[in-house]
Backbone as JSON Lines, residues from 0, in Angstrom:
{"i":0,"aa":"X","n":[101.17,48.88,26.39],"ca":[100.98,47.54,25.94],"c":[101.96,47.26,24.8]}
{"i":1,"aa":"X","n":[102.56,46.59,24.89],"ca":[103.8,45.98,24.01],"c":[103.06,45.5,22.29]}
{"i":2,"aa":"X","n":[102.15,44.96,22.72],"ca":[101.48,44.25,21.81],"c":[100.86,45.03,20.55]}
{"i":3,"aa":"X","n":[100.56,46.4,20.68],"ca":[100.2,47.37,20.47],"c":[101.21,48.31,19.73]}
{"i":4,"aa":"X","n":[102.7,48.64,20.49],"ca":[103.45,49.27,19.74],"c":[103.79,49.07,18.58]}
{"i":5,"aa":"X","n":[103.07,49.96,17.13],"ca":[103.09,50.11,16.1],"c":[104.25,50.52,15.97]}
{"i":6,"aa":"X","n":[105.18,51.14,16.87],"ca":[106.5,51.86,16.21],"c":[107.43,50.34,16.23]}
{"i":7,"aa":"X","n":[106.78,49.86,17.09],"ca":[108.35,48.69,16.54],"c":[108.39,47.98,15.39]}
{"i":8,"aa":"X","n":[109.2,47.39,14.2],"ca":[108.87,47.07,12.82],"c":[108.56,45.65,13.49]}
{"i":9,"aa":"X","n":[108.75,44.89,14.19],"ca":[108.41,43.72,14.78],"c":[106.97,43.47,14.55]}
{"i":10,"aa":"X","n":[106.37,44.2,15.14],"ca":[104.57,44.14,15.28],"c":[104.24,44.72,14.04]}
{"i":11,"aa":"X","n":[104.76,45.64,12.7],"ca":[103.92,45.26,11.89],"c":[104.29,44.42,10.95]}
{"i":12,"aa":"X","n":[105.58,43.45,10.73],"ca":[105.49,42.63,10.31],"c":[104.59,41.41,10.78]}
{"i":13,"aa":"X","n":[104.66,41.14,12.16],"ca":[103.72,40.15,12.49],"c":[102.27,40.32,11.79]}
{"i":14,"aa":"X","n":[101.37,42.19,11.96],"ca":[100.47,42.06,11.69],"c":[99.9,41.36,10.6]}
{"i":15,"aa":"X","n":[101.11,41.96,9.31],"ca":[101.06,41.11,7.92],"c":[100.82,40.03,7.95]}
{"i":16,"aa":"X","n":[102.07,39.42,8.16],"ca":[101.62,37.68,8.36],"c":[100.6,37.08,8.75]}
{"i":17,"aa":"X","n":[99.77,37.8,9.96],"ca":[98.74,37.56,10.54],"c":[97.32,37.6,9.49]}
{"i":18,"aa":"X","n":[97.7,38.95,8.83],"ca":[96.67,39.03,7.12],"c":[97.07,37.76,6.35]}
{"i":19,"aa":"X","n":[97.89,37.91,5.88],"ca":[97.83,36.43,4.88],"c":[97.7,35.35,5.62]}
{"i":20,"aa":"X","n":[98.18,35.1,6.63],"ca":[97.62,33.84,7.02],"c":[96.52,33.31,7.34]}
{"i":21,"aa":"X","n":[96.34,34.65,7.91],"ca":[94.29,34.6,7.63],"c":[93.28,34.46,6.58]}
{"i":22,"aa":"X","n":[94.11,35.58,5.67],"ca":[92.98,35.45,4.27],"c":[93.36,34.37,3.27]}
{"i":23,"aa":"X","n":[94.92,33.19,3.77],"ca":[94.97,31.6,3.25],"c":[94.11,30.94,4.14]}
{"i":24,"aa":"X","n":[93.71,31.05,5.06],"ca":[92.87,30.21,6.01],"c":[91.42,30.21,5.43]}
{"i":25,"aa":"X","n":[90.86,31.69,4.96],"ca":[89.85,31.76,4.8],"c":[89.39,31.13,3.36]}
{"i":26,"aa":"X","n":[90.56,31.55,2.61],"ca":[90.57,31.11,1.32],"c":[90.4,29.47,1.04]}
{"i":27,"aa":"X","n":[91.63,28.45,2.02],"ca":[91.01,27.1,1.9],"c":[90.0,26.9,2.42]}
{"i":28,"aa":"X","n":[89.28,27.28,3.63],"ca":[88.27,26.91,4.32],"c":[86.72,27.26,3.25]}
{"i":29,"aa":"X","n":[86.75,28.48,2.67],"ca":[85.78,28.52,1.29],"c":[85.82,27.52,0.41]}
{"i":30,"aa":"X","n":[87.04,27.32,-0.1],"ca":[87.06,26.73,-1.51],"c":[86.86,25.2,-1.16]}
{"i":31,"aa":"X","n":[88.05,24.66,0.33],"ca":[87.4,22.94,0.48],"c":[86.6,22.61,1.55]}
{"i":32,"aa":"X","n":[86.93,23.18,2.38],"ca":[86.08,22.76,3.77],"c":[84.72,23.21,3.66]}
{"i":33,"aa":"X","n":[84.21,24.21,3.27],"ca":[82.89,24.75,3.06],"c":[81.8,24.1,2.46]}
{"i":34,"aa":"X","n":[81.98,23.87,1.12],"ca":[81.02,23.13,-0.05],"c":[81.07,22.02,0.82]}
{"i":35,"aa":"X","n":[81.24,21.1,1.05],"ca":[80.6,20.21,1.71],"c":[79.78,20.37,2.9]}
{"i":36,"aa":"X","n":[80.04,21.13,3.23],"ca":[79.38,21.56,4.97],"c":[77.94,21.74,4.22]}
{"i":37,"aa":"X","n":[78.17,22.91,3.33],"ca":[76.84,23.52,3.01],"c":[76.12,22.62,2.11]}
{"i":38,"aa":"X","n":[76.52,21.4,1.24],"ca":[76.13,20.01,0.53],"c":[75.54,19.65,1.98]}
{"i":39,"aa":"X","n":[75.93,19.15,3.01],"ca":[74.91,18.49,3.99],"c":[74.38,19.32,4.25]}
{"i":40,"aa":"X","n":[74.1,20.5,4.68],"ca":[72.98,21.55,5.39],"c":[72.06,21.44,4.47]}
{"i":41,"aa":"X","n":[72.14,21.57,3.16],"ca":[71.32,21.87,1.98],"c":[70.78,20.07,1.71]}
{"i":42,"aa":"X","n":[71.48,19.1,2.0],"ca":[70.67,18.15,1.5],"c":[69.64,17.1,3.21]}
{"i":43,"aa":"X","n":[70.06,17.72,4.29],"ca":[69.55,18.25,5.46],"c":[68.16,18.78,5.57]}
{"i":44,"aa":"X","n":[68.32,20.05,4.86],"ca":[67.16,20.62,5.06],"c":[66.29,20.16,3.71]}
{"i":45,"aa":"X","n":[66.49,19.94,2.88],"ca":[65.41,18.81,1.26],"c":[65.19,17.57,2.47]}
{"i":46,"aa":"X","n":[65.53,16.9,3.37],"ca":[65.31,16.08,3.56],"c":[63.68,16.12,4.68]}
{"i":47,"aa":"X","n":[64.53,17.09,5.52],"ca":[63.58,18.07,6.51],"c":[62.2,18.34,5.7]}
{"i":48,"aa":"X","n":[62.39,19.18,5.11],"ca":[61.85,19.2,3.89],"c":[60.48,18.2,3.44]}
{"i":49,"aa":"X","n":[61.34,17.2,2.79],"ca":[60.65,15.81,2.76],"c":[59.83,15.39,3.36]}
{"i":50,"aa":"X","n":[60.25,15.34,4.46],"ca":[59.98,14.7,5.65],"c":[58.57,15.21,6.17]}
{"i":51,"aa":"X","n":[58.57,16.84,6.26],"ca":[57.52,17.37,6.65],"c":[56.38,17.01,5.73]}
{"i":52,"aa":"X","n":[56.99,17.12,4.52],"ca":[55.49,17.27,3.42],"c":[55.37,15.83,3.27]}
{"i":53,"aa":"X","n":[56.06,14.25,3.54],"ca":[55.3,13.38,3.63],"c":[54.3,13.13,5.2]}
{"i":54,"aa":"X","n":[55.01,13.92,5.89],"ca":[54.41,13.93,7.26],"c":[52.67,14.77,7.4]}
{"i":55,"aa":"X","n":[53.0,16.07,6.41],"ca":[51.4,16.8,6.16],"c":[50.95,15.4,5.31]}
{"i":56,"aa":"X","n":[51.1,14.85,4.24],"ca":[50.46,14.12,4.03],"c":[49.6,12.83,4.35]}
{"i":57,"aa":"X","n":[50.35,12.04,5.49],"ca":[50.41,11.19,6.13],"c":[49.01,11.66,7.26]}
{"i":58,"aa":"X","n":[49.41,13.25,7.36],"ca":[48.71,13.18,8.71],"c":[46.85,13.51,7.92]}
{"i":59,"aa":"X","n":[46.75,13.9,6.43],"ca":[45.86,14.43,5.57],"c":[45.18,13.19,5.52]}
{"i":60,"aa":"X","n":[46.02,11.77,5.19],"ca":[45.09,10.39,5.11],"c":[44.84,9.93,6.36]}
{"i":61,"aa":"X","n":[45.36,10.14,7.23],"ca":[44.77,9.56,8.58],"c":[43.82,10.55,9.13]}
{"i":62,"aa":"X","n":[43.59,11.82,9.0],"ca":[42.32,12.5,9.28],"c":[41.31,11.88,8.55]}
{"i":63,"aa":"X","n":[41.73,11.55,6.84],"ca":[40.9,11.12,5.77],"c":[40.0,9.72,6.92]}
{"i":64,"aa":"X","n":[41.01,9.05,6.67],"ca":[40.52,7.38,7.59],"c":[39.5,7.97,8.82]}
{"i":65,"aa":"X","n":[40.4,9.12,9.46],"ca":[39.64,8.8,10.66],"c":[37.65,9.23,10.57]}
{"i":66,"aa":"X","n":[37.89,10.26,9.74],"ca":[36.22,11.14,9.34],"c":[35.35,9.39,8.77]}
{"i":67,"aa":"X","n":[36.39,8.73,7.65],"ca":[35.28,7.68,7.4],"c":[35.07,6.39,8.29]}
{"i":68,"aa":"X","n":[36.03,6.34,9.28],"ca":[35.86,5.72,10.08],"c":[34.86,5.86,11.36]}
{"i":69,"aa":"X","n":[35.06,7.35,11.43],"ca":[33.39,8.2,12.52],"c":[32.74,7.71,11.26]}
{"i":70,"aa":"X","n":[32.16,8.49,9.98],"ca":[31.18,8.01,9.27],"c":[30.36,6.43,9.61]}
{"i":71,"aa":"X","n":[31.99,5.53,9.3],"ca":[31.01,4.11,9.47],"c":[30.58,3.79,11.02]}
{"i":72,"aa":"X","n":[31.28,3.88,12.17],"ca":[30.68,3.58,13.34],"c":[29.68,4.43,13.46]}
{"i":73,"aa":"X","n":[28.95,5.67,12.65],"ca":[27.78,6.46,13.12],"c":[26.79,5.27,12.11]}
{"i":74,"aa":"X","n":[27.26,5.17,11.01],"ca":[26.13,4.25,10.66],"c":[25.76,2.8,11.12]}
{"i":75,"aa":"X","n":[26.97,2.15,11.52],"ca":[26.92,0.94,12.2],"c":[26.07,1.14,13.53]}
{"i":76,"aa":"X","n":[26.25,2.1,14.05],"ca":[25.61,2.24,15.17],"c":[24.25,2.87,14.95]}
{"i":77,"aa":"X","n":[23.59,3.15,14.18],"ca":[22.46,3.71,13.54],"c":[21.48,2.46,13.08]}
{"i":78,"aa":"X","n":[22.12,1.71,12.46],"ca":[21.81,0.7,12.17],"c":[21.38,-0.58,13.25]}
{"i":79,"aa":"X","n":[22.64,-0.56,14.17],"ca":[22.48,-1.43,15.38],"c":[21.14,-0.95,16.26]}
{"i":80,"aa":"X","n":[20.61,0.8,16.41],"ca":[19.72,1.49,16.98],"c":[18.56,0.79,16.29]}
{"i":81,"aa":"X","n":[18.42,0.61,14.95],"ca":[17.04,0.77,14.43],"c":[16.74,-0.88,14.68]}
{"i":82,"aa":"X","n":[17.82,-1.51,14.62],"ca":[17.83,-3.42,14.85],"c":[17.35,-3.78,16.37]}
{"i":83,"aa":"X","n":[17.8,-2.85,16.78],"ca":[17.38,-2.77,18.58],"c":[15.58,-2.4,18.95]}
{"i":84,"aa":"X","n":[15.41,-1.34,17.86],"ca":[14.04,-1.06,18.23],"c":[13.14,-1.45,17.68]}
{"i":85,"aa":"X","n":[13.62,-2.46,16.55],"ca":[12.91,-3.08,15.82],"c":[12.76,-4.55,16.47]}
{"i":86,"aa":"X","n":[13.57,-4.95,16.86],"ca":[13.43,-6.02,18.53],"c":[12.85,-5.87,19.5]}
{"i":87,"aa":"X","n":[12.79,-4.43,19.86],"ca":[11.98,-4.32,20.79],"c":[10.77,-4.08,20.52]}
{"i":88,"aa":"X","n":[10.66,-3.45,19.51],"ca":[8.44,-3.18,19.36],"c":[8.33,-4.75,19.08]}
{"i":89,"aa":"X","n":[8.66,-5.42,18.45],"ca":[8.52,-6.98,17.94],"c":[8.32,-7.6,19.49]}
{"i":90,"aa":"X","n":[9.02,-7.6,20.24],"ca":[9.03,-7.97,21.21],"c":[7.6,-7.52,22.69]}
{"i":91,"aa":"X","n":[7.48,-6.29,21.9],"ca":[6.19,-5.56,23.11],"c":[5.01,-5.91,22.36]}
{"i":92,"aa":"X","n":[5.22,-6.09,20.79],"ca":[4.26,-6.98,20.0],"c":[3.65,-7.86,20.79]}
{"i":93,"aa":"X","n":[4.25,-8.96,20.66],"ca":[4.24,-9.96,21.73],"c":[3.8,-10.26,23.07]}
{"i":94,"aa":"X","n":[5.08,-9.62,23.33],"ca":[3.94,-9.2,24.65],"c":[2.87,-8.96,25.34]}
{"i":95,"aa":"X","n":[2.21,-7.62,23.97],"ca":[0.96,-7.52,23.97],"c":[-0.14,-8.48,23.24]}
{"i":96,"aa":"X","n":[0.33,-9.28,22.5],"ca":[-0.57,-11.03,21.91],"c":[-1.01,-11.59,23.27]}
{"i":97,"aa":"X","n":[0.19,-11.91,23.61],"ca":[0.33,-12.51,25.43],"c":[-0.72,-12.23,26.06]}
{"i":98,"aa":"X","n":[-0.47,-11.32,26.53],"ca":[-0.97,-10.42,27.31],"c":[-2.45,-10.17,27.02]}
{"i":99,"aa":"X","n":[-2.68,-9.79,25.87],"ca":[-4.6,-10.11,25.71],"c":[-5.05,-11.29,25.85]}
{"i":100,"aa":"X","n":[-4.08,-12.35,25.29],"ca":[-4.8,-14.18,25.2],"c":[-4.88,-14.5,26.51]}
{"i":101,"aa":"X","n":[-3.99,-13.96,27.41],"ca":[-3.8,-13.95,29.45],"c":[-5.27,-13.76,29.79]}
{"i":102,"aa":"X","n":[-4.95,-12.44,29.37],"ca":[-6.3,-11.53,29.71],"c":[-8.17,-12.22,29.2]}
{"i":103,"aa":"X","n":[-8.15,-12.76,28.37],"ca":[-8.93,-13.3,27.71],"c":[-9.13,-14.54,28.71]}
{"i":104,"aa":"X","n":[-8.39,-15.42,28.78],"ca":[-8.01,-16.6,29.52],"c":[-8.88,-16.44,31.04]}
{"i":105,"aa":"X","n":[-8.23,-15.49,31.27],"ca":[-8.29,-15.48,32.44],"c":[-9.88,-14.66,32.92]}
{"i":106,"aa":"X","n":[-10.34,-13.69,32.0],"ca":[-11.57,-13.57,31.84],"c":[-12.57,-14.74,31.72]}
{"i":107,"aa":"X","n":[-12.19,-15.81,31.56],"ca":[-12.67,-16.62,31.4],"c":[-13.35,-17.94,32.49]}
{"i":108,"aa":"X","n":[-11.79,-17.91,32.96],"ca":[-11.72,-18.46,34.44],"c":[-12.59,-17.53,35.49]}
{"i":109,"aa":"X","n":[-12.66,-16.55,35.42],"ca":[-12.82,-15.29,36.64],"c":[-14.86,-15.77,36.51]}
{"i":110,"aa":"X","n":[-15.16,-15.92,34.51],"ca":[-16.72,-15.86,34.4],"c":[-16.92,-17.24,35.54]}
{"i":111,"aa":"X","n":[-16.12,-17.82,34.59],"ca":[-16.65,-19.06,34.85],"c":[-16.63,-19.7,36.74]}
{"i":112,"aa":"X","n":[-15.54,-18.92,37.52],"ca":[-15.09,-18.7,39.01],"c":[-16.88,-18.64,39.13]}
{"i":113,"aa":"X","n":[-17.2,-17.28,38.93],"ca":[-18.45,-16.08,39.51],"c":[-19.34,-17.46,39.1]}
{"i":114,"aa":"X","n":[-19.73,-18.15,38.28],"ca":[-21.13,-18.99,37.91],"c":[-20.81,-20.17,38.94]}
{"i":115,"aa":"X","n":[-19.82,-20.44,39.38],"ca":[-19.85,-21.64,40.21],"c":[-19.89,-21.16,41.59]}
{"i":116,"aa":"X","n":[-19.46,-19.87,41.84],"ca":[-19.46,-18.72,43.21],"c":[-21.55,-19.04,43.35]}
{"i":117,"aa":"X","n":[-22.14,-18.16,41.87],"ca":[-23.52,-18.27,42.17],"c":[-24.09,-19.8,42.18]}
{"i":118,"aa":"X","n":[-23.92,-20.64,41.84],"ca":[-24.49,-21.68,41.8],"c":[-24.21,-22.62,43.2]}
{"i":119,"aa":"X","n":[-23.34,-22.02,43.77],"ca":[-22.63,-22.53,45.01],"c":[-23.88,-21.46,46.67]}
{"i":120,"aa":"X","n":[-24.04,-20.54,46.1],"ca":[-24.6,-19.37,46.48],"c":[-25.85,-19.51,46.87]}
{"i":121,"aa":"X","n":[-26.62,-19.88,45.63],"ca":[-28.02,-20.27,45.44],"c":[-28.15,-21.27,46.05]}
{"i":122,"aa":"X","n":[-27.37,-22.66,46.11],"ca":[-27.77,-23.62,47.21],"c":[-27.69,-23.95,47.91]}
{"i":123,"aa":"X","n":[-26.49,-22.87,48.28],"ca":[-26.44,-22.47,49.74],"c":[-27.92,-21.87,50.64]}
{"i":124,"aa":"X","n":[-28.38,-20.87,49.78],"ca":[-29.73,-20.3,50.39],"c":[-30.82,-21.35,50.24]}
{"i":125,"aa":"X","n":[-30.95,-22.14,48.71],"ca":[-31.82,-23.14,49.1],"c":[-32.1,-24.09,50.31]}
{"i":126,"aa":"X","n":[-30.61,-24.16,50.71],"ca":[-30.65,-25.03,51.96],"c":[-30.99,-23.99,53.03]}
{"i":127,"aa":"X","n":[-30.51,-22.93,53.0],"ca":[-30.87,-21.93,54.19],"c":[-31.5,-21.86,54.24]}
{"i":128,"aa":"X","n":[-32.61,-21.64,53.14],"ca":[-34.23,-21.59,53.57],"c":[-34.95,-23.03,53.97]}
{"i":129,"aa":"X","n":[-34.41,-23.8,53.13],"ca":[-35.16,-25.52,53.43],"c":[-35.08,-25.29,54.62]}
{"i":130,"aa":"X","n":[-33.72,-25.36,55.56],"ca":[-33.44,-25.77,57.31],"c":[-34.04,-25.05,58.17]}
{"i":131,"aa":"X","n":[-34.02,-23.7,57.89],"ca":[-35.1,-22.46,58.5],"c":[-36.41,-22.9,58.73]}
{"i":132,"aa":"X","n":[-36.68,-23.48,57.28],"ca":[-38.47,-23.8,57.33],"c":[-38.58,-24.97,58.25]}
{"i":133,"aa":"X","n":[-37.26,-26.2,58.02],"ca":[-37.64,-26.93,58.63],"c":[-37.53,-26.86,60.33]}
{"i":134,"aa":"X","n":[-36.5,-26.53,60.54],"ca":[-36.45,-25.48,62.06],"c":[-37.51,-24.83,62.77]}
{"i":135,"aa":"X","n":[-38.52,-23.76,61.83],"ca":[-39.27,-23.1,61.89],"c":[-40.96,-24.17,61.99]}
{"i":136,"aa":"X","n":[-41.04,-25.18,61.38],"ca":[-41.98,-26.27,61.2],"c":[-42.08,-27.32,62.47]}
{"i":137,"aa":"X","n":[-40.79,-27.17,62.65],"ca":[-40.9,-28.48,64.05],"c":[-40.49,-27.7,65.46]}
{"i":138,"aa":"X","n":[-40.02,-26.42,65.56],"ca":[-40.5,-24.99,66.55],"c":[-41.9,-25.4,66.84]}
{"i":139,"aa":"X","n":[-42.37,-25.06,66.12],"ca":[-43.94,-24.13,65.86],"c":[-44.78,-25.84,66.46]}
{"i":140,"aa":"X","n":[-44.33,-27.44,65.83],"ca":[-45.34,-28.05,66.0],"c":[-44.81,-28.61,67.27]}
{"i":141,"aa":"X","n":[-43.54,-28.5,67.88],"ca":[-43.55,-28.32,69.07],"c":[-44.25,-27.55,70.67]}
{"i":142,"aa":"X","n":[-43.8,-26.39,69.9],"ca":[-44.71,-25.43,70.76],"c":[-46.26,-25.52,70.79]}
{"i":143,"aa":"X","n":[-46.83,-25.1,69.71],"ca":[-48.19,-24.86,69.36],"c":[-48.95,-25.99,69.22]}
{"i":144,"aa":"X","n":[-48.18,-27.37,68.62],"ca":[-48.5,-28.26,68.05],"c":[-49.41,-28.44,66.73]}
{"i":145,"aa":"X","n":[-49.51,-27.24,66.01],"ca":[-50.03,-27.29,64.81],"c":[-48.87,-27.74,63.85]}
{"i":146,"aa":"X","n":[-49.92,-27.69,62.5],"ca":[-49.23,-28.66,61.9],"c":[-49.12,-27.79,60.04]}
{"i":147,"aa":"X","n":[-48.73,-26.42,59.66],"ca":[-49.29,-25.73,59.37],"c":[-48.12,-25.27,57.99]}
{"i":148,"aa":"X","n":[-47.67,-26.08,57.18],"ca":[-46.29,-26.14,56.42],"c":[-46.85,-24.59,55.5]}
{"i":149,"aa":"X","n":[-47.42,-24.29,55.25],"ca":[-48.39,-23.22,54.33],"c":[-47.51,-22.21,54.83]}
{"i":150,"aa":"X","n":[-48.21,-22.17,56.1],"ca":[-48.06,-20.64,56.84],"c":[-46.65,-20.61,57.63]}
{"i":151,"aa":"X","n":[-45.91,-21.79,57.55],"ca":[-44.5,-21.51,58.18],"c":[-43.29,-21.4,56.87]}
{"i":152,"aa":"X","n":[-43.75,-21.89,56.13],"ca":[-42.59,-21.33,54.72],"c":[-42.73,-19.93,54.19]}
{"i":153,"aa":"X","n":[-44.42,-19.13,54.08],"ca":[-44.43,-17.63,54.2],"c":[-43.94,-17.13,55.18]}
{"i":154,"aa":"X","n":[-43.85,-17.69,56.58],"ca":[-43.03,-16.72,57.34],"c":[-41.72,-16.49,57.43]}
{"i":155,"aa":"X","n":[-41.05,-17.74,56.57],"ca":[-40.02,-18.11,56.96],"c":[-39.3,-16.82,55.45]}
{"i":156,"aa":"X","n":[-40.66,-17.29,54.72],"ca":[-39.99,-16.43,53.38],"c":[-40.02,-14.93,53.48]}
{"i":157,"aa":"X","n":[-41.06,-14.75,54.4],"ca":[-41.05,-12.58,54.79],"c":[-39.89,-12.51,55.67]}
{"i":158,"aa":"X","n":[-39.21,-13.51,56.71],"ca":[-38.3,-12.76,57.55],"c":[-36.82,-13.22,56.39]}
{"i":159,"aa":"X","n":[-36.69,-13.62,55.61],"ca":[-35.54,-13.45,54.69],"c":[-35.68,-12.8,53.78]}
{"i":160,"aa":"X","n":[-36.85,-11.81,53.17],"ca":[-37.11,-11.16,52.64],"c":[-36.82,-9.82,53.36]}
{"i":161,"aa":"X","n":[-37.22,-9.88,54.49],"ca":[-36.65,-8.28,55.73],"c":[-35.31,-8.24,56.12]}
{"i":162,"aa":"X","n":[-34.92,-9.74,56.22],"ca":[-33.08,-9.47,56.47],"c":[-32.43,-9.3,55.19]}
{"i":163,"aa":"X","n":[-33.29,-9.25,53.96],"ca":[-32.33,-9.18,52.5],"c":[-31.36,-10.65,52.11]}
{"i":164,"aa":"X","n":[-32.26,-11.52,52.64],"ca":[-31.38,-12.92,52.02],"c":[-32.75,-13.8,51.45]}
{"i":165,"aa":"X","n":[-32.24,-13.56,50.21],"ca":[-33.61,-14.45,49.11],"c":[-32.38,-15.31,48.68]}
{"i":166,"aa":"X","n":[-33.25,-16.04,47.46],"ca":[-32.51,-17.36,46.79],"c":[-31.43,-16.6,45.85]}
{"i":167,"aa":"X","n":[-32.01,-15.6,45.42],"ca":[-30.76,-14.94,44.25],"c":[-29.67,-14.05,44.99]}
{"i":168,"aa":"X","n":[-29.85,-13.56,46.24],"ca":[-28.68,-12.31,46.23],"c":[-28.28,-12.88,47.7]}
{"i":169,"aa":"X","n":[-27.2,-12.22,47.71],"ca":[-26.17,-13.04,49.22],"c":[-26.07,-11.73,49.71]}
C-alpha cells in the first residue's frame, strides 16, 4: 500500500501536516464553533427543564381541581339524593292522606250501598210474603171456599220460615 510507505519522506511530511491541520481544526472548532453549540444545548435543556417542572405543576393543580371537583358533584349529588327522597316520602305522604280520605269515602258509600241493599231487601220480602199470603188466601177460598186470613198467613209464615226466607235475611 503506497499510502502506508513510511520510508518515503513524502508520507511523513503529509502525516505532519495532517497533525496540525487537525489539531488547528480542533483548536478553532473548541474555541468558536463550540461555546455556542453548547450555549443552546445548555439553554435547551433549562428550558426542557422548565417546561417539565411547569408541566408537574400544571398537572398537580388540575389533579387539585379535579379531586374538588369529584368532591362537589359527590355533594351536589348527595344533596340532589336527599331532595329526591324528601319528594318522595312528601309525596307517599300524600298519597297516603288520599288514600285514607278514598278509603273513608268510600266506606261510606259501600255503608250506606248495604242500608239501601237491606231496605230494598226487606220490602222486597214484605211484598213476598204480602203476595204469597195473598196467593195463598184466594187458592185456599177458591178451592175450599173458606175464608180463613188467620190460618193462611201462619202457613204462609212456617213455609218461609222452612225455605229460610223471613223479612230480615235473603
Amino acid at each position: 500500500m503506497p499510502q502506508l510507505d513510511f520510508g518515503n519522506p513524502l508520507t511523513i511530511a503529509q502525516v505532519v501536516w495532517l497533525f496540525v491541520i487537525f489539531g488547528l481544526l480542533v483548536y478553532v472548532a473548541s474555541r468558536y464553533l463550540l461555546p455556542p453549540v453548547a450555549e443552546v444545548l445548555e439553554g435547551r435543556r433549562a428550558r426542557i427543564g422548565a417546561d417539565l417542572d411547569a408541566a408537574r405543576d400544571a398537572r398537580a393543580e388540575a389533579e387539585a381541581a379535579e379531586a374538588g371537583q369529584r368532591d362537589s358533584t359527590a355533594r351536589a349529588r348527595a344533596e340532589a339524593q336527599a331532595s329526591v327522597a324528601a319528594a318522595a316520602s312528601a309525596a307517599q305522604a300524600d298519597a297516603a292522606k288520599r288514600g285514607e280520605a278514598l278509603a273513608e269515602k268510600l266506606n261510606a258509600q259501600i255503608a250506606e250501598a248495604e242500608a239501601r241493599i237491606a231496605a230494598a231487601r226487606d220490602g222486597a220480602m214484605a211484598a213476598l210474603r204480602e203476595a204469597a199470603t195473598d196467593a195463598t188466601e184466594a187458592l185456599v177460598k177458591r178451592l175450599s171456599g173458606l175464608d180463613d186470613k188467620a190460618a193462611v198467613e201462619a202457613a204462609v209464615d212456617r213455609e218461609l220460615a222452612a225455605r229460610n226466607i223471613s223479612q230480615g235475611a235473603a
